[in-house]
N, C-alpha and C positions, 0 to 999 in steps of 0.2 A: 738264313740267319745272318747277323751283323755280324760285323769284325768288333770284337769290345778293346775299351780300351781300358784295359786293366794290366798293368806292368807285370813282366813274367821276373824280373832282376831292378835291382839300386845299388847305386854305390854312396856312402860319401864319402866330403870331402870339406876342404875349411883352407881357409886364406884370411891377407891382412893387405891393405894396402895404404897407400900415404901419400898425398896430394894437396897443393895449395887450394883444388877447387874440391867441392864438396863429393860432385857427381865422379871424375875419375879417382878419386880415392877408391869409390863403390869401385869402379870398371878395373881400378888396378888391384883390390881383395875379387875379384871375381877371376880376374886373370892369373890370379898366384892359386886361387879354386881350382884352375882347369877350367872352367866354365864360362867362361868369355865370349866365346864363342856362336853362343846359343842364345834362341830364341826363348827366352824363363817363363814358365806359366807358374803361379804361386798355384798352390793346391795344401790342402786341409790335411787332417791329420792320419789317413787310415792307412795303415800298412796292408799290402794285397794277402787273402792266403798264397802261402805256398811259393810266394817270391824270395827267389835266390839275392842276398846279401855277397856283391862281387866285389873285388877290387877298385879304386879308381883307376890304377890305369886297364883293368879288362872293361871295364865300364863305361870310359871315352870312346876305344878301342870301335865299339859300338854304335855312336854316336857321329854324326856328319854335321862340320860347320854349317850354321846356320836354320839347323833343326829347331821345330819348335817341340822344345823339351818340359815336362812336367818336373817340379821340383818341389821341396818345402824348403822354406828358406826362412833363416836368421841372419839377421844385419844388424851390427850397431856401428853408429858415425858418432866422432867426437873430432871441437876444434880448439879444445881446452887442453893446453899441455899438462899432462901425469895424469889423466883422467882417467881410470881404468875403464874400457868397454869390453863388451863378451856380449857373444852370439853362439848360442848352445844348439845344439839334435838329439832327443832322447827317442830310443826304441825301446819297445817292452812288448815282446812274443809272447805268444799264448802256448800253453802245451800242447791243445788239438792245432797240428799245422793246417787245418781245414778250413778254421776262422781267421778272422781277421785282428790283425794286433792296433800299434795308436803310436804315433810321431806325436813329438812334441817341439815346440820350438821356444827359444825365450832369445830375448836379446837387452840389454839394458844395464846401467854402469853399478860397481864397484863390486860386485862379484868376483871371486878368483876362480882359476879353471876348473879346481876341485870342488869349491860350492857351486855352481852352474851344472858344472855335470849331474852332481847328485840331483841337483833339483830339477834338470830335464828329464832326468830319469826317473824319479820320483812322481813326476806328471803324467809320463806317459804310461808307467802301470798304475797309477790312481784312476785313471780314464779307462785303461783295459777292465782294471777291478770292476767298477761299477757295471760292466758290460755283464757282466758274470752275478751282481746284485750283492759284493761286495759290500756293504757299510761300512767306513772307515771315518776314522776320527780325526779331522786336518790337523789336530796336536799333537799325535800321536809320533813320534822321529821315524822317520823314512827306512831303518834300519829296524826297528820293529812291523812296520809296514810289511816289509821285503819276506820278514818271517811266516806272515799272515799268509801274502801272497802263495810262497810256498808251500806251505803246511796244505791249503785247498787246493794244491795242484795247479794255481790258475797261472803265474808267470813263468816261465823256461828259460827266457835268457832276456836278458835287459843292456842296454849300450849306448853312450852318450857319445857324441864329437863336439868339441867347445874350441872355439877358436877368442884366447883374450890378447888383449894389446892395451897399451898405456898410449894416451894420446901423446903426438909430438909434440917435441920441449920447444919448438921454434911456433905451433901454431897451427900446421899445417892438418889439415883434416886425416883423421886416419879412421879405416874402416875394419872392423873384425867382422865375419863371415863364416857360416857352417850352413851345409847343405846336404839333405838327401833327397838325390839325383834318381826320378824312376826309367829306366827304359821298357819299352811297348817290348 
């Protein structure tokens, strides 16, 4: 039988960084991540059964400079001073921990930490719902959503990490960054 690679733990995390060039702004919000370090594989949105949600620091802890590490990642860059950018993570668990739950990711301007959150969250059980054959109504407010989800048993706990930042007032590129981090 193979060794699968399905992650047993994740952590996230979220970072901002600020630079005249475009690319270390990224390297410097990766490095206020923790994550700088690693070798990033972007990957899609499914949450493993049965994977332990750990700390960032028990979850580095784990990890070895220069691994190449699976993640899902949000990124926004902005070089327009007061520019608000946001890069969100939303999770949305299922109540059988046997299946699999739904990552979401958004990145993109003028959102505030609190609208991003909601709506990463929002995303990633509207995608769970459907798994379950859910019908839902995209008009319907995320807050009646939540009640739906509940009432059929289908969501257990849902969690966003949003990292926003205002672009610099000199210019300078700035990155906002959220990631969840799987370890093997």
């Amino acid at each position: 039988m193979r060794d699968r690679l399905v992650p047993k733990q994740m952590f996230f995390t979220k970072g901002t960084g600020r630079h005249r060039n475009n690319l270390q702004s990224f390297e410097e919000a990766l490095r206020d991540a923790g994550i700088a370090g690693f070798n990033l594989v972007r990957v899609s949105s499914i949450y493993p059964p049965r994977c332990k949600i750990v700390s960032r620091t028990k979850g580095l802890a784990y990890l070895t400079q220069g691994e190449i590490v699976f993640c899902v990642l949000a990124e926004c860059r902005t070089n327009e001073p007061n520019r608000l950018a946001g890069a969100g993570i939303g999770l949305a668990l299922p109540a059988d921990a046997s299946m699999h739950g739904y990552i979401s990711e958004h990145h993109g301007f003028g959102m505030t930490q609190r609208v991003c959150s909601d709506y990463v969250e929002d995303m990633a059980a509207s995608m769970l719902a459907t798994t379950q054959g859910i019908d839902l109504d995209p008009d319907t407010a995320y807050n009646e959503r939540k009640d739906i989800y509940r009432a059929q048993g289908l969501v257990v706990k849902t969690k966003a990490v949003v990292q926003t930042v205002e672009g610099d007032k000199r210019g300078l590129w700035t990155t906002a960054l959220a990631a969840a981090v799987f370890i093997p």
